[in-house]
KELUM-741729 format. One record per residue (C-alpha): residue number from 1; x, z, y; residue in three letters. Coordinates in Angstrom, 1 decimal. Example, Ala and Ser with C-alpha at 12.3 -4.5 7.8 and 13.67 -1.06 7.14 Angstrom:
   nr       X       Z       Y  rest
    1    12.3     7.8    -4.5   ALA
    2    13.7     7.1    -1.1   SER
// end
This chain:
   nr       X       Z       Y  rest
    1   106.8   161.0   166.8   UNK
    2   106.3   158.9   169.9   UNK
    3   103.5   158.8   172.2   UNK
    4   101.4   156.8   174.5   UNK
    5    99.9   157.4   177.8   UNK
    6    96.5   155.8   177.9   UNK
    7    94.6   157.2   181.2   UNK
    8    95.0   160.4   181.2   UNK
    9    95.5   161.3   177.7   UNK
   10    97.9   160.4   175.2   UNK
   11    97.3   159.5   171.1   UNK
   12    99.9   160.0   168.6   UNK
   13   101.2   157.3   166.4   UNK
   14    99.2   154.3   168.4   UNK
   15   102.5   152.2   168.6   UNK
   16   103.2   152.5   164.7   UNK
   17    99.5   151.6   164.2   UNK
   18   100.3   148.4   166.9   UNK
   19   103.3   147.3   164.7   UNK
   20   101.9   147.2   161.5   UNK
   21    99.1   145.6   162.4   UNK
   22   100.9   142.7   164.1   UNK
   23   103.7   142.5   161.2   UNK
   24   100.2   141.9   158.7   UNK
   25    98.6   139.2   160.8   UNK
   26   102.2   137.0   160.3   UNK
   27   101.8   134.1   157.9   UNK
   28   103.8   134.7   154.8   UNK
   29   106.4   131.3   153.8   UNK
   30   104.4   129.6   151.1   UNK
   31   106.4   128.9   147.8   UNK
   32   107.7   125.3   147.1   UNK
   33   105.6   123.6   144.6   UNK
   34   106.4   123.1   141.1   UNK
   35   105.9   120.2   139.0   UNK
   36   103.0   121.2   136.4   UNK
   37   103.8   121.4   132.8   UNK
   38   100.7   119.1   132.1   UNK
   39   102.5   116.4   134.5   UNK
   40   105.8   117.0   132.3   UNK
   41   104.2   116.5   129.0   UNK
   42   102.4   113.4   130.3   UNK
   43   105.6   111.8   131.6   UNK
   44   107.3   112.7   128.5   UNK
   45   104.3   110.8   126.6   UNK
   46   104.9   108.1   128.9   UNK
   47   108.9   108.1   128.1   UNK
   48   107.9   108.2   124.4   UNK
   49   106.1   104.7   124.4   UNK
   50   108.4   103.0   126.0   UNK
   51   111.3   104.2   123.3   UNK
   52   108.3   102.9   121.1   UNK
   53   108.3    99.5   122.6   UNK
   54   112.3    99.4   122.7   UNK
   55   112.5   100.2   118.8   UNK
   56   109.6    97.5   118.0   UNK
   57   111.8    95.4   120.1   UNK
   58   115.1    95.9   118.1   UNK
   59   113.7    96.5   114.9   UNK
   60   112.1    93.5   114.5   UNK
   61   115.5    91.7   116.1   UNK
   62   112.8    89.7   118.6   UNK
   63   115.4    88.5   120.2   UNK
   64   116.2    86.4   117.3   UNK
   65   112.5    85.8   116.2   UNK
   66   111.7    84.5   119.8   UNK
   67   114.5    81.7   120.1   UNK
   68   113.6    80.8   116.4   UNK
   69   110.2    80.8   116.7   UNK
   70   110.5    78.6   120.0   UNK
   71   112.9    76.1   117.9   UNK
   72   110.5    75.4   114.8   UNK
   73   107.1    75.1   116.9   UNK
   74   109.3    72.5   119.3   UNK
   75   110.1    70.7   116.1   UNK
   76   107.4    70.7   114.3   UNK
   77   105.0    69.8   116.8   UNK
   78   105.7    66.3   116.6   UNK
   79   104.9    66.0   112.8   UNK
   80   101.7    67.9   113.3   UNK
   81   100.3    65.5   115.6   UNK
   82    97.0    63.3   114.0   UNK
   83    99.2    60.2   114.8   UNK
   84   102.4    61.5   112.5   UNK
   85    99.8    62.8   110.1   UNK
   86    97.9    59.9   109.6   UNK
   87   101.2    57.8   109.2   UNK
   88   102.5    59.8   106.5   UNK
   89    99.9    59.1   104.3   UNK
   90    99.6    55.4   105.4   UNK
   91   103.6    55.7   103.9   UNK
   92   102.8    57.1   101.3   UNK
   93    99.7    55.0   100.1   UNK
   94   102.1    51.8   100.3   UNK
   95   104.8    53.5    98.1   UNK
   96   102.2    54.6    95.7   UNK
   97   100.7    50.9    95.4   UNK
   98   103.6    49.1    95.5   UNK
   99   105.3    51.2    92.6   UNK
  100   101.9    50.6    90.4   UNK
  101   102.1    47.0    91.1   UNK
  102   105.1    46.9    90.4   UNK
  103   104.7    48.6    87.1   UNK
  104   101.7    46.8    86.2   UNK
  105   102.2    43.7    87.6   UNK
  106   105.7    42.5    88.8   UNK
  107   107.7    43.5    86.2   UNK
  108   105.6    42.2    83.1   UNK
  109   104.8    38.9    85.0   UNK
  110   109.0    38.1    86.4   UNK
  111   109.7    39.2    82.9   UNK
  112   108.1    36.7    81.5   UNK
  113   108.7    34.1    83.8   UNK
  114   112.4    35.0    82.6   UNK
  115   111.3    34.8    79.3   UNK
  116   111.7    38.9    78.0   UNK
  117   109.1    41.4    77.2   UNK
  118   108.1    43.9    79.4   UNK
  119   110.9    46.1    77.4   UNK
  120   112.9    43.6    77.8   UNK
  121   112.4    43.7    81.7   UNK
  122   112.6    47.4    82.2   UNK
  123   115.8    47.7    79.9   UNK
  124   117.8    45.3    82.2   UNK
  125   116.8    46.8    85.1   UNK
  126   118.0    50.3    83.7   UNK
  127   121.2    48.7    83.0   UNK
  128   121.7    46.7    85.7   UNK
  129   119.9    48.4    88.4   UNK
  130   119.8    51.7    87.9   UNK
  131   118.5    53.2    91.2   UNK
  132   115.5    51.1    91.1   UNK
  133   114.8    52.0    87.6   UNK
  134   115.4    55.8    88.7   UNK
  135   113.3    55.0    91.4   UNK
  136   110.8    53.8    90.5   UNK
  137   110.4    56.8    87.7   UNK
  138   110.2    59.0    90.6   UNK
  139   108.0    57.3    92.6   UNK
  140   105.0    58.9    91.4   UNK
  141   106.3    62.3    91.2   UNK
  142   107.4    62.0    95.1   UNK
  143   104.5    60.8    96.7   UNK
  144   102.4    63.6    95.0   UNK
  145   105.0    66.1    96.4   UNK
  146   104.8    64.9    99.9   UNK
  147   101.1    64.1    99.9   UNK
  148   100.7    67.7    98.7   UNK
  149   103.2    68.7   101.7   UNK
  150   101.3    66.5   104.3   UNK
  151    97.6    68.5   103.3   UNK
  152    99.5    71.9   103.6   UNK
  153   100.6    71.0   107.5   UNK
  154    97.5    69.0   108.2   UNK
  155    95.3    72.1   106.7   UNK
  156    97.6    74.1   108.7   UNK
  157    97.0    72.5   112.7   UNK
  158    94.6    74.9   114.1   UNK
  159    96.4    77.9   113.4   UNK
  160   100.0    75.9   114.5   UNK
  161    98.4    75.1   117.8   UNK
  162    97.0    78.5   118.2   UNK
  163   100.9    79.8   117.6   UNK
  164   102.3    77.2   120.0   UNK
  165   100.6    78.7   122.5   UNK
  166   102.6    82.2   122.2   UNK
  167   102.3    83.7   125.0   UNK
  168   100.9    80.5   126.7   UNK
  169   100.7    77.1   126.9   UNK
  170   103.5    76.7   129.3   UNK
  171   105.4    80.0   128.9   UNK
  172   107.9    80.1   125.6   UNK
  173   108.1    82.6   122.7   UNK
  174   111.3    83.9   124.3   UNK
  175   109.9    85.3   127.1   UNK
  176   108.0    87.9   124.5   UNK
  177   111.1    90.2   123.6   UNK
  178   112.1    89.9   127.2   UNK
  179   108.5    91.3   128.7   UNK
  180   108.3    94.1   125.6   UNK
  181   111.6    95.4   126.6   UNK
  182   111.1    95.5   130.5   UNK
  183   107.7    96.8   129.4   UNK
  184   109.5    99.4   127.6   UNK
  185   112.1   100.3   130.5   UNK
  186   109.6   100.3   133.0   UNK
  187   107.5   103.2   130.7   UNK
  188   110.7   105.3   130.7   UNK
  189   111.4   105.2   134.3   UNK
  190   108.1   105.9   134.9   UNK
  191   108.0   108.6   132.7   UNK
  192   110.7   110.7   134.5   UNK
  193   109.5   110.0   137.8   UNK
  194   106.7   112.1   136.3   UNK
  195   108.8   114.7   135.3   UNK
  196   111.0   115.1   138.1   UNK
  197   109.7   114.2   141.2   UNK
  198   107.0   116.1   143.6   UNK
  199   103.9   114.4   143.7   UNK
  200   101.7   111.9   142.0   UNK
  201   103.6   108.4   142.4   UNK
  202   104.9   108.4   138.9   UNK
  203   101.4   109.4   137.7   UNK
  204    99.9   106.1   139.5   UNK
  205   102.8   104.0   138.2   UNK
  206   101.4   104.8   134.4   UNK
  207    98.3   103.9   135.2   UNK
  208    98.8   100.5   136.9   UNK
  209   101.5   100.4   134.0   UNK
  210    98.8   100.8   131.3   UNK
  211    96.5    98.9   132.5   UNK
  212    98.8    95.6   132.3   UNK
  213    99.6    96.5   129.3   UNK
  214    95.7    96.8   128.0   UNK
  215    95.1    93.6   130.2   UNK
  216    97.7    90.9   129.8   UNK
  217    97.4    90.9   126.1   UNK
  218    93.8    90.7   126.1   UNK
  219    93.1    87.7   128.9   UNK
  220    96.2    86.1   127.1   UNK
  221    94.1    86.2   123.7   UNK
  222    97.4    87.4   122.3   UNK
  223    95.7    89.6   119.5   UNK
  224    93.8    86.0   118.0   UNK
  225    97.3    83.6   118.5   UNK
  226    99.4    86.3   117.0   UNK
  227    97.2    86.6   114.0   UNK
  228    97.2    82.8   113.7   UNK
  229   100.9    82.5   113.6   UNK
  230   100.2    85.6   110.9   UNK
  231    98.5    83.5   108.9   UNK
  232   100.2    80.0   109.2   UNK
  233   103.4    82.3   108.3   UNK
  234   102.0    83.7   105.0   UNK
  235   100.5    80.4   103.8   UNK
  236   103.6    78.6   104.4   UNK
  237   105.8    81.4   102.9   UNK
  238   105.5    79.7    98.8   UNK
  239   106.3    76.2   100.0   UNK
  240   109.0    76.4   102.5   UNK
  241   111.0    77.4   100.4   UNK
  242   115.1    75.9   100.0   UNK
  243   113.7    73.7    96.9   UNK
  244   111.2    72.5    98.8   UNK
  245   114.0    71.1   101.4   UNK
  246   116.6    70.1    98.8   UNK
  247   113.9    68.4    96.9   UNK
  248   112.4    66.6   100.0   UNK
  249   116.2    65.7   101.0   UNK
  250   116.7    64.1    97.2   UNK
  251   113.2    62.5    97.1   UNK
  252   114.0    60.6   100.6   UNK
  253   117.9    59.7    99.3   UNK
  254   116.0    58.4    95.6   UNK
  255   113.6    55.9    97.9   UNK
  256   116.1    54.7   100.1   UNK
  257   118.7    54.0    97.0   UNK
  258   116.1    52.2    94.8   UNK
  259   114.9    50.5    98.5   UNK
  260   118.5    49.6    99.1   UNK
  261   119.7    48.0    95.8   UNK
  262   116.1    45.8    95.2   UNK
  263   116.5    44.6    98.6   UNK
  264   120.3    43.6    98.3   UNK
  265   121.0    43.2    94.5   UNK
  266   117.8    43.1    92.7   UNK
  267   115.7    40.7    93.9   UNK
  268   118.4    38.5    94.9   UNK
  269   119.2    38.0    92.2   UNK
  270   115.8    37.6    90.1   UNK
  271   115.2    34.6    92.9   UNK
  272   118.0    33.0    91.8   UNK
  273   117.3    33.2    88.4   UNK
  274   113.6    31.7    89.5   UNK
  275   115.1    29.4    91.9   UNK
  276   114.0    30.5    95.1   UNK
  277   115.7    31.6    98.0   UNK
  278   115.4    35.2    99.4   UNK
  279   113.1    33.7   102.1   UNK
  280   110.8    32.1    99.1   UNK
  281   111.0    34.8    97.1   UNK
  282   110.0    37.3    99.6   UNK
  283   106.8    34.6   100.5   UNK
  284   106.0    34.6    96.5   UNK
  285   105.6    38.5    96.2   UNK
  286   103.3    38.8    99.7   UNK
  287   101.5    36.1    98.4   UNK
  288   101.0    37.2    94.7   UNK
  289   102.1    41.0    95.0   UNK
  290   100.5    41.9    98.4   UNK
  291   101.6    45.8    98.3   UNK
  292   105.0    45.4    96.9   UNK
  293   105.5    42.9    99.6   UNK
  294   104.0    45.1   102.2   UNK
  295   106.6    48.1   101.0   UNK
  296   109.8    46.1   101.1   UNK
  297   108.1    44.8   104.5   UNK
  298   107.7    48.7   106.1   UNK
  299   110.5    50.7   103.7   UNK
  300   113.0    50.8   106.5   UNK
  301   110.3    52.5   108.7   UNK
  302   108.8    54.4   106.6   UNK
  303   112.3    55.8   104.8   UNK
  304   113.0    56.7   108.3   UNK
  305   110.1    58.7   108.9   UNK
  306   110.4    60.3   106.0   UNK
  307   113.9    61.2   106.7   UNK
  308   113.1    62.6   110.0   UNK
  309   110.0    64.9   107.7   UNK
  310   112.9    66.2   105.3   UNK
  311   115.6    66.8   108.5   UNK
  312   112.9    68.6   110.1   UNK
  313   112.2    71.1   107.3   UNK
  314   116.1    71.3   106.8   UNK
  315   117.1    71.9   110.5   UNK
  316   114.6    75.0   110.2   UNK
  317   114.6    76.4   107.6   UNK
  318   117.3    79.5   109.0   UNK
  319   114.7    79.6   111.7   UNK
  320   111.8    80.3   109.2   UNK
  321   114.2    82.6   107.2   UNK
  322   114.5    84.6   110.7   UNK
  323   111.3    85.3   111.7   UNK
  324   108.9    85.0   108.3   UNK
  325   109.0    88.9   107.6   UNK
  326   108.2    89.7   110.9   UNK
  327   104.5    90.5   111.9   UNK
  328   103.0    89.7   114.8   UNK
  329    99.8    91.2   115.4   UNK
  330   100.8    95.0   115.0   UNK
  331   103.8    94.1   117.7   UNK
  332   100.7    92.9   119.9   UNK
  333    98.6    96.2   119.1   UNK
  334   101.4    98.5   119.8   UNK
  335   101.3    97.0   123.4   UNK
  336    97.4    97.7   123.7   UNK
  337    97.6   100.9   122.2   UNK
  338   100.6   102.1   124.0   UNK
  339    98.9   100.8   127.3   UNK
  340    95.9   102.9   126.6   UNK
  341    98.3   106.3   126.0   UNK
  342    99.9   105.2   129.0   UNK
  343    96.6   105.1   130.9   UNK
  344    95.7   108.5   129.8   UNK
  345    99.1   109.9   130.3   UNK
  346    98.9   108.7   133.8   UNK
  347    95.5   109.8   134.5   UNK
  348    96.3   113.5   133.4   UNK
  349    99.2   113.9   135.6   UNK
  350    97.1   112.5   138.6   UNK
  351    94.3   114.9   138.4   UNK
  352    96.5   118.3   136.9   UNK
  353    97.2   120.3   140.4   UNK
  354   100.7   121.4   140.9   UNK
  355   101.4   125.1   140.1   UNK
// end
């Protein structure tokens, strides 16, 4: 035992007593904080929509769909316009006349002026003229087809316009797959910076994270343009079809033949039967068959409109067969709804205290 002179008397154990007291009034190291479990789990959640995003990405090969959807809006815009449309069915009212006047009126009146019946008339021109004849058998058939085509698109412009403007007006449909997949890697990393580093960064990310993903959609009106292109997509489904484009190409290849051989074989050669020139006989049938006249007038025009309809359904039709399964509006809710788990994610590993 030691002792301690104080004045003039001494107490036992006063220096032990000194020492522990000062060894209890040292601060003790604090521990190093952990990361919480909550923040974990929220970071995970975070890492789990963005896989989400990168599997809607793949799965629905957007990265095709965006490039094709680009290509048949590009091409397709032109023929949708009120000019193009309105032309069309100018066309297609001058084919439809002039093959009834024809019928009706050329034909029985030449034919007598040659001296045959109208059975007469229509059996030499089978013979001797076979594309006209085929021609003009078709002609009534076609122009239904294509005016029956024309209502679908011009029925169809709203919700086209609405889809043209996917994501917007001035940004293309590529950019879509692009911004879902940085979306997606940007969720990820965000997510692990939650889970394995000290603090509340990551946790702020999410939320700024979430929030464009609630956001851009919504000012971008991307929920009502994606369910347009929804809807232009299902009601073009049961006519875009490869008959529909095989019988478009025929039905332009039938006009231009029968066009071809009564402007270079046909009527020729009724005017020199008549004794007129090709000049005097194209003055006779705009005098006396006004729409006939007015179709042999316009056919090279119009044939070449109508050629540039039929390429147009042609060149796309791989483009349509890309991206016609593929729904748009639940690729556009997956983005809201995985921007709102995002926000929440974020928000419980901002406000979760460290362990």
């Amino acid at each position: 035992m030691s002792w301690v002179r104080i004045g003039a008397r001494v107490r036992p154990g006063l220096e032990e007593e000194g020492m522990s007291t000062q060894s209890d009034a040292l601060p003790k190291p604090a521990n190093p904080k952990t990361i919480s479990t909550g923040q974990r789990i929220a970071g995970g959640v975070v890492i789990l929509v963005g896989v989400v995003f990168l599997i809607v990405t793949f799965v629905n090969d957007l990265f095709a769909v965006g490039p094709a959807f680009e290509e048949l809006i590009d091409d397709f815009r032109p023929l949708l316009a009120e000019e193009s449309i309105a032309t069309a069915r100018a066309d297609l009212a001058t084919l439809e006349a002039a093959g009834e006047e024809f019928q009706t009126s050329v034909a029985p009146e030449i034919g007598q002026q040659l001296g045959m019946t109208p059975e007469e008339f229509a059996a030499m021109t089978q013979a001797e003229y076979p594309a006209v004849a085929a021609g003009m058998q078709s002609l009534p058939e076609i122009t239904q087809t294509f005016s029956g085509l024309i209502d679908t698109l011009e029925s169809q412009r709203a919700l086209f316009q609405s889809a043209d403007e996917i994501p917007t007006e001035d940004l293309p449909a590529t950019t879509v797959p692009w911004g879902i997949t940085i979306a997606g890697i940007a969720a990820i990393i965000i997510g692990l910076v939650m889970m394995f580093v000290r603090g509340r960064t990551g946790s702020i990310l999410a939320v700024v994270l979430g929030v464009g993903l609630i956001a851009v959609p919504l000012i971008l009106s991307l929920p009502q343009k994606a369910a347009d292109a929804d809807e232009l997509n299902e009601n073009l489904q049961p006519v875009y079809t490869a008959e529909l484009v095989a019988g478009a190409e025929q039905a332009v290849a039938t006009v231009a033949a029968m066009g071809t051989q009564m402007q270079t074989e046909m009527l020729p050669a009724l005017g020199q039967q008549l004794g007129l020139s090709t000049e005097e006989l194209g003055q006779f049938l705009a005098a006396n068959y006004p729409a006939t006249g007015a179709a042999l007038q316009s056919l090279e025009a119009s044939l070449e409109r109508f050629n540039g309809f039929a390429a147009t359904f042609a060149a796309n039709l791989d483009n349509y067969e890309t991206l016609k399964d593929v729904k748009l509006l639940p690729i556009v809710w997956t983005l809201i709804i995985g921007g709102v788990v995002v926000v929440l994610a974020g928000g419980v590993g901002i406000v979760v205290k460290a362990q």
